[in-house]
Structures are given as C-alpha cells and as structure tokens.
N, C-alpha and C positions, 0 to 999 in steps of 0.2 A: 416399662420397668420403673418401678417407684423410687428405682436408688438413684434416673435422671429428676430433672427437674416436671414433674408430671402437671402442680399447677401450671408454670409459665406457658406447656405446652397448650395445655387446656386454653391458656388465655388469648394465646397466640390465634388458636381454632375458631375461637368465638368472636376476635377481633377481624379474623379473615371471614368471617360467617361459614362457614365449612360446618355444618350441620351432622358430623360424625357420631352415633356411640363409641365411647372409649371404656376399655377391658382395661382396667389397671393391673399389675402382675410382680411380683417378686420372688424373691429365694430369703426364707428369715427375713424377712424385712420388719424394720421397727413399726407396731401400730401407730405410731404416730404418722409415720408417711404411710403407710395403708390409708387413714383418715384422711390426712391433706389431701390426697389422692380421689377421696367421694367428696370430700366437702367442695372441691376445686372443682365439679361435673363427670368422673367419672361413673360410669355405668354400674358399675361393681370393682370387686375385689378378687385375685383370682391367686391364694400361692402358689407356688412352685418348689418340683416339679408338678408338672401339670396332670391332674386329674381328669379323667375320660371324664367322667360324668356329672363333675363340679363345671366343666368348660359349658358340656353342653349344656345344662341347666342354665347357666348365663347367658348362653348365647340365644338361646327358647325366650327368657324375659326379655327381652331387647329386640327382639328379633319384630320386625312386621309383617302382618299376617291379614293383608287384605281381603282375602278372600272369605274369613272368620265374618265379615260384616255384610255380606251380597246371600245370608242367606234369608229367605222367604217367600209366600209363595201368593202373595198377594197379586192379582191380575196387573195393572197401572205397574209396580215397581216388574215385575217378572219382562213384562214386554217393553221396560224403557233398558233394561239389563240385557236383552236378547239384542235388541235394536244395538245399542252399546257393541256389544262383541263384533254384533255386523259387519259394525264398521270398521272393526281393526286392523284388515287387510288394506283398508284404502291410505292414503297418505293426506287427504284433506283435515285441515282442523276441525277439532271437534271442541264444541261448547256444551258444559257439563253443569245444569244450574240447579237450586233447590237451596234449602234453609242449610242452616250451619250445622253441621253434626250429622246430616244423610247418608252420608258413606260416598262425595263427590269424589276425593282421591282413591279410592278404592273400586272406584268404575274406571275412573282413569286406569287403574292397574291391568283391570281386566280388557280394557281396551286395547292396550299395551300388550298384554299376555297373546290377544286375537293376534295381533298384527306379525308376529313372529320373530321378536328378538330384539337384538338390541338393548344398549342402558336406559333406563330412567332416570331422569332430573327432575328436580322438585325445585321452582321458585317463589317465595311466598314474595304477592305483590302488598301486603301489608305491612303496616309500621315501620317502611323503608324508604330511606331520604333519599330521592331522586337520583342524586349520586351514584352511592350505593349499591343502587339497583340498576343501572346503567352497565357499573361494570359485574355484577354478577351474570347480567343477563348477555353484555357483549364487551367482557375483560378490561384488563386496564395494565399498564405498564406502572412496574416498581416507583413509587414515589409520587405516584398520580395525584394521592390525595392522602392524610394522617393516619396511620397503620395499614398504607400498601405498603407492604416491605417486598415485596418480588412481584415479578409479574403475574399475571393469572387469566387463564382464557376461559372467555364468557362462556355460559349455557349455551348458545346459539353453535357453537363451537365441536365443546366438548359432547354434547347430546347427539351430535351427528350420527347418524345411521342408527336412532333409536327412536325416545320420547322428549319433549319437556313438556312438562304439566306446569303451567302458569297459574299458581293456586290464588285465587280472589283477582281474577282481572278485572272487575271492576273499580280495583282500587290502582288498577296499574297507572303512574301521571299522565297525565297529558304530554310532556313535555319527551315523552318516551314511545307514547302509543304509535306514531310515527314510523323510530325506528324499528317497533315488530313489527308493524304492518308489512314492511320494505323486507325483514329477513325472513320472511314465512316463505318465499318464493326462490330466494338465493340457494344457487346450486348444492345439493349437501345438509341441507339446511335440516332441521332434527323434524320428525312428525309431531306438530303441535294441539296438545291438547289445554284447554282452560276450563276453569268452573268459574263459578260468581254468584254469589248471595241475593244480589237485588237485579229488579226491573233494569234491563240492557235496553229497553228504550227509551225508558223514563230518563236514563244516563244521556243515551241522542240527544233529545229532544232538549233537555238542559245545556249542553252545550260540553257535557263532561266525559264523554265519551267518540267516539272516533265513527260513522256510521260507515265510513270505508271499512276499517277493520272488525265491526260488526259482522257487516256483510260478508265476511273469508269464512265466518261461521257457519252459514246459509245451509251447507248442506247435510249438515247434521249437527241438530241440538237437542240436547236430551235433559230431561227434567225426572230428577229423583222426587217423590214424594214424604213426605214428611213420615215420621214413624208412628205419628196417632190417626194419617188417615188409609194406615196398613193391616187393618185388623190385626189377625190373629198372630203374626209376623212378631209381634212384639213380645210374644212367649216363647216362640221359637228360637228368637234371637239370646231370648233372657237365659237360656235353658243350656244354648253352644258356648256363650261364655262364661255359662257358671263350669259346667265341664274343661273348659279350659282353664281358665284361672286357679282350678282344683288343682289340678294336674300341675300347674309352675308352682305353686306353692304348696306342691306335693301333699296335698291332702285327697281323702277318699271323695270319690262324686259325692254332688250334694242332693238332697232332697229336696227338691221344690214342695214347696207348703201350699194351699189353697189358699190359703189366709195372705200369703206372700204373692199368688201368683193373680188374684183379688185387686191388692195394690198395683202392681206393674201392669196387668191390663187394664186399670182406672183411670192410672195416670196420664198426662198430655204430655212428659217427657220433652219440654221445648229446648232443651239440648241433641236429640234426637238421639240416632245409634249410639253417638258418642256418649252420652250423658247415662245411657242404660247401660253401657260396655263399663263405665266407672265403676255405677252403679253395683253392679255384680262381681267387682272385681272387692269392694269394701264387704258386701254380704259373702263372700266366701272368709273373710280373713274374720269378719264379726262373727258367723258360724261357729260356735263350740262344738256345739254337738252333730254337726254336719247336716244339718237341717235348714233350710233358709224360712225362716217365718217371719213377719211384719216388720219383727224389730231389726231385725238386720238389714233390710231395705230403707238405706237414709241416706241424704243429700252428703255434698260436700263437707259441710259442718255438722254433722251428725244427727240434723235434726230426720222424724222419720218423717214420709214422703204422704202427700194427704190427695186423694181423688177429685179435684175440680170439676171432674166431668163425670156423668152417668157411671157407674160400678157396674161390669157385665154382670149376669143372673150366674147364680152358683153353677146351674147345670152347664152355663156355656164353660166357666171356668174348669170344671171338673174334664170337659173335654179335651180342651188347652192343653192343661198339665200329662191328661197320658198320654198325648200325639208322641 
C-alpha cells in the first residue's frame, strides 16, 4: 500500500537482496506516492479497489515465462532440451553451460518442471562480495555483518525439497566452492542445478576452480548453443515474442516484414535469445502501424541492427516468415 512507507520497504529488499517484484497498490492515493513508489523499484502501480483485469495485466508483465524461450527446432538445441528434461527425475547435479543469453536459466526451469515439484531458488554467483554470498547461499544470523537486520536461512535451506539454480558458477569464490561442494550431499539438501559462461576446465587447470566440485557435475552436462548456430530458430523465436509482447502491450499481432525478418535472420545476435527477446519487445512498441519492418529492429540505443554475416537468399526468407 503506498500510504506505508513503500520506498524504505523497497530499500530494505534490495539491502536483504530478496530479488521480489513489487505491485505497489492504493485507495485515492496522491501521484506523488504512486511515483515514489516506481521510482523506488516498484513493478507498477495498481489503484484500488482492485480491478480484474488491470491486476492481471500486471501481473502478465512481470510474470516469467520460461518456457516462451526453449522454443525451436533446430537438431543440437532440440536434443540438448530433450537430454535436459531427462534428467529431471534424477536428483544429481546438473551443469548447464553456453554463452550469455542462451536460455541457461530457462533449461534449468524446465529441468525443474521434469523433476516434479518443488521451489525454485535463483542465486546469481556474480558481482557478489564473498560475504554476501555465503549467507545468501547458507544464512546468517541478525547482525552478522552491515544491513543484516534479522536472521535469514540460506538457499541450501530454504530450497529444500525443490531446486537451486547457481547462476554463473564459474564465478562462485574459491573461498566458498568448498562449502557447496560439502552441502550438495547433506541430508535434504535442495537438487542442484548450475550454468556457467566459460571453459570449466580452463577454470581447473588455473587453479580457480574446484576439480572435486566439477567432477559432482559428471553426470550430466548440457550445452546450449548459441542463437546464430540455430538456423531457422531465430525466426521462430523472433515471431513467439513478437506475439507476446503484442498482446502485454495490448496491441493487435504484428506482421513480420521480409525486410525485417532479412535482418533478424542476418544478424549474429551476440546477446543471444536474450538480446532478440529485447529486441522484439522495442519493435512492437516502435510499430505504429503494426507492421515490424527494418526500422523498428534496433539495438538498445536505437541504432538499426546491420548484417555482419552472409543475409540468407530471399526465398529462404520468404519461407521463414510463413512457418
């Protein structure tokens, strides 16, 4: 409710790192605390009383929708996805590697989904002071260290009888890779899955990585392919989230353009899913006329997107687009 204090609370979350969307909510409430309220990280704005369809609307855009990114039909991604599910019955760890933007967390889901229940936990091992990540991953008592204000029970914990997903273990420290090693096997202990951007050997072999904890991987690792060596994939995928993205910003389907869909299968996309799933979500809101053509296909900063690599022949194009 925006008539508490909604930034502090916000601050509170992000000082605990508690990774939530927040629905901010009021009755009359002045826009200026509606404002404080997004500008502080809330998700949206919601008045009251509550609205069937303003709710669900908000909760649609925030909502994560992994499954939206595991589609195509490319041979290499189709049997590392299959393999993937496989394994979700089992309770061994699974190592989940490929460049940045692949869709690793989103195999993790469906990995998760295989295995039959249970929460999922999300830990990112990056940009996080040893500390920090210590107690996210195995808690800390009120006062441990500057803004623990209460206790809080780690991932290893709380995940029990489900998942965590250790996002970028290859960045997990040293001075921690130890104690996962030790609680992957502990009674209750949550099914652990990880991803990781780089060479898990090259990490060994340097001396920055753990070759015991490597090794708990062994029995399943699965490698996502990049989105430029997925052929046709990359239209298929361009195509589900331009229909989605329509649809949360309540506009009519779009038309994919040849001219448009020309560019997106030229491109090398070295963001991968992720950077196309942006991508398409800018070309529906640039769309006036519900059309997606060249110029609504642009990077972050608006510039339009240019072909580094071979442009397929129109006819494969033409094919693309009516799948």
């Amino acid at each position: 409710d925006v008539a508490t204090d909604v930034p502090g609370f916000m601050a509170d979350l992000i000082e605990e790192r508690f990774a939530v969307p927040v629905l901010a909510c009021g009755i009359d409430a002045p826009a200026e605390r509606a404002v404080a309220a997004i500008r502080a990280g809330a998700a949206d704005y919601i008045p009251l009383p509550p609205d069937r369809e303003l709710i669900a609307a908000a909760i649609r855009q925030i909502a994560v929708l992994p499954e939206q990114t595991l589609i195509g039909e490319d041979p290499v991604f189709t049997r590392a996805l299959s393999f993937a599910r496989a394994m979700g019955p089992s309770h061994a760890p699974i190592l989940i590697s490929g460049e940045r933007g692949t869709g690793k967390q989103s195999v993790a889901h469906a990995v998760h989904a295989a295995g039959g229940g249970g929460s999922f936990h999300t830990v990112e091992c990056v940009g996080v002071a040893p500390d920090i990540l210590a107690s996210e991953l195995f808690g800390h008592d009120a006062g441990a260290f500057p803004g623990a204000r209460a206790q809080r029970l780690g991932a290893f914990t709380t995940a029990r009888g489900g998942t965590l997903f250790l996002r970028d273990i290859d960045q997990l420290p040293c001075v921690l890779q130890q104690r996962v090693y030790g609680a992957i096997d502990e009674p209750g202990a949550p099914r652990l899955i990880a991803s990781n951007s780089r060479a898990m050997g090259s990490l060994v072999e340097a001396g920055c990585f753990r070759a015991d904890l490597l090794a708990r991987f062994a029995l399943a690792s699965i490698t996502i392919p990049p989105l430029r060596d997925r052929g046709d994939d990359v239209i298929l995928l361009a195509k589900s989230f331009l229909s989605r993205f329509a649809a949360i910003e309540g506009r009519p389907a779009p038309i994919l353009t040849q001219e448009a869909a020309q560019l997106i299968a030229g491109y090398e996309w070295p963001g991968n899913v992720s950077e196309l799933q942006e991508a398409m979500h800018r070309a529906v809101l640039l769309a006036d006329d519900g059309a997606i053509d060249g110029d609504t296909i642009v990077l972050a900063d608006g510039s339009r997107i240019r072909s580094p690599i071979a442009e397929p022949s129109e006819a494969s194009v033409e094919a693309l687009v009516g799948k």
